[in-house]
N, C-alpha and C positions, 0 to 999 in steps of 0.2 A: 504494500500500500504506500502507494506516493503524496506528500500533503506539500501544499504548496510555500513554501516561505514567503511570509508579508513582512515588509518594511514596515515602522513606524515609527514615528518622532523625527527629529532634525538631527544633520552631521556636526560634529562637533564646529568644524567649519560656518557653518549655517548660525549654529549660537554665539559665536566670538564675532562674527559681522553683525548681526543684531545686534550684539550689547554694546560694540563701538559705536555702532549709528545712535545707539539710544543716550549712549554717553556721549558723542559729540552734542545733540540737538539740544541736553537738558546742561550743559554749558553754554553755548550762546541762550538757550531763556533766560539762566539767573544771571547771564551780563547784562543783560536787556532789561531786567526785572529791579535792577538793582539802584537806580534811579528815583522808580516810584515805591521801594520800600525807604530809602532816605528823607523823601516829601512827607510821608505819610508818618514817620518817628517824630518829623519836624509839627505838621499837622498837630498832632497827639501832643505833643508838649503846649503848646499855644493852646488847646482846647483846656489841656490842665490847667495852666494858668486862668483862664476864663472860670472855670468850674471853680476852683479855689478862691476868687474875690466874689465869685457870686456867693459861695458857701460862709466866706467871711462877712459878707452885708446882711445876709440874713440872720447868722448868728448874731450879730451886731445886734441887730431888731428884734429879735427871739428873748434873746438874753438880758439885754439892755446893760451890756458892756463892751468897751469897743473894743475892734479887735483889726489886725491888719495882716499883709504877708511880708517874707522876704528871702533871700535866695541866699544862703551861708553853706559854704562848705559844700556845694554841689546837693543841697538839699532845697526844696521846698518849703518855708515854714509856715504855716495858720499858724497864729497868734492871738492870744486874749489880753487883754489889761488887764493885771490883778496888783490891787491897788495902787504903787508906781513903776511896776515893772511888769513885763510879758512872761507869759509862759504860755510854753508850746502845746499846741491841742490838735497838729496834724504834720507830719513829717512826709515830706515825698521823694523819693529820690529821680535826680534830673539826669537825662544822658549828657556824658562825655561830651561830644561834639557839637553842644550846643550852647553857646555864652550867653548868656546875661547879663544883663545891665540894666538901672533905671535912673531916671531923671528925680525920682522919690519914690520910696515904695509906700505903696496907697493903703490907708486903713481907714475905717470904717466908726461913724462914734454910735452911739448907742441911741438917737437919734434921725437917723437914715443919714446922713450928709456924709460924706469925705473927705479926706485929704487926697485932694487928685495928684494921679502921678502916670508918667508913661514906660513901660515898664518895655525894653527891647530885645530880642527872642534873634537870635544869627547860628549860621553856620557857614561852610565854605559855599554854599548855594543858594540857601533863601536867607528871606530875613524877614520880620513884620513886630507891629509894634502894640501895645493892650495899652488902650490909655482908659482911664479913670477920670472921669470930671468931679468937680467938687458937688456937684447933686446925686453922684454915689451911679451913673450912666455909667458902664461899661460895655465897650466898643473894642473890634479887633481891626488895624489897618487892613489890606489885600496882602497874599504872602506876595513878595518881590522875590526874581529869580537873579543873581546876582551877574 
């Protein structure tokens, strides 16, 4: 009795060219990709900052003590006023590659009102700016691409 031999599966050949092609393609994506994962770190920090003075105005208003932020040590700080000094009531950590800087850093009285400040967000690419009015308004410039 004779049976017939079947093939099946790939030559080893066949898989070493498919994983080259799969590993070429999926290196030019994350070159390609790499761009709008930078924008998007940058994004994220900027929205934090927004979130944090909103979060600070309101506990202003909540609490009915004022409270402000500010950027030490690569950290985020929320701030309360207890009696004549702050302490800390939220810590963030900031990425690396992104500087900071502000014109004043804004806080908030117990009141709704402000001490306006324009707070500056850069890396080697974008850049944009959170300002704070003294009516406690918080606004984000457009990101600028450098």
């Amino acid at each position: 009795m004779r049976t017939e031999k079947k093939s099946g599966g790939f030559t080893l050949y066949e898989i070493m060219i498919s994983i080259t092609i799969l590993g070429i393609l999926s290196g030019l994506l994350s070159v390609s990709l790499l761009p709008l994962l930078d924008r998007a770190e940058f994004v994220n920090t900027a929205d934090l900052f927004k979130n944090t003075l909103r979060q600070a105005q309101w506990l202003a208003l909540s609490q009915h003590r004022s409270h402000r932020i500010k950027s030490e040590s690569r950290n985020l700080l929320l701030q309360r006023k207890n009696n004549s000094s702050y302490e800390n009531v939220l810590v963030e950590k900031l990425p690396e590659k992104i500087s900071i800087s502000a014109t004043r850093w804004p806080s908030f009285s117990a009141f709704g009102f402000a001490a306006g400040g324009t707070i500056t967000l850069e890396n080697e690419t974008y850049s944009t700016k959170v300002v704070v009015s003294p009516i406690g308004r918080i606004r984000q410039t457009e990101i600028e691409r450098k």
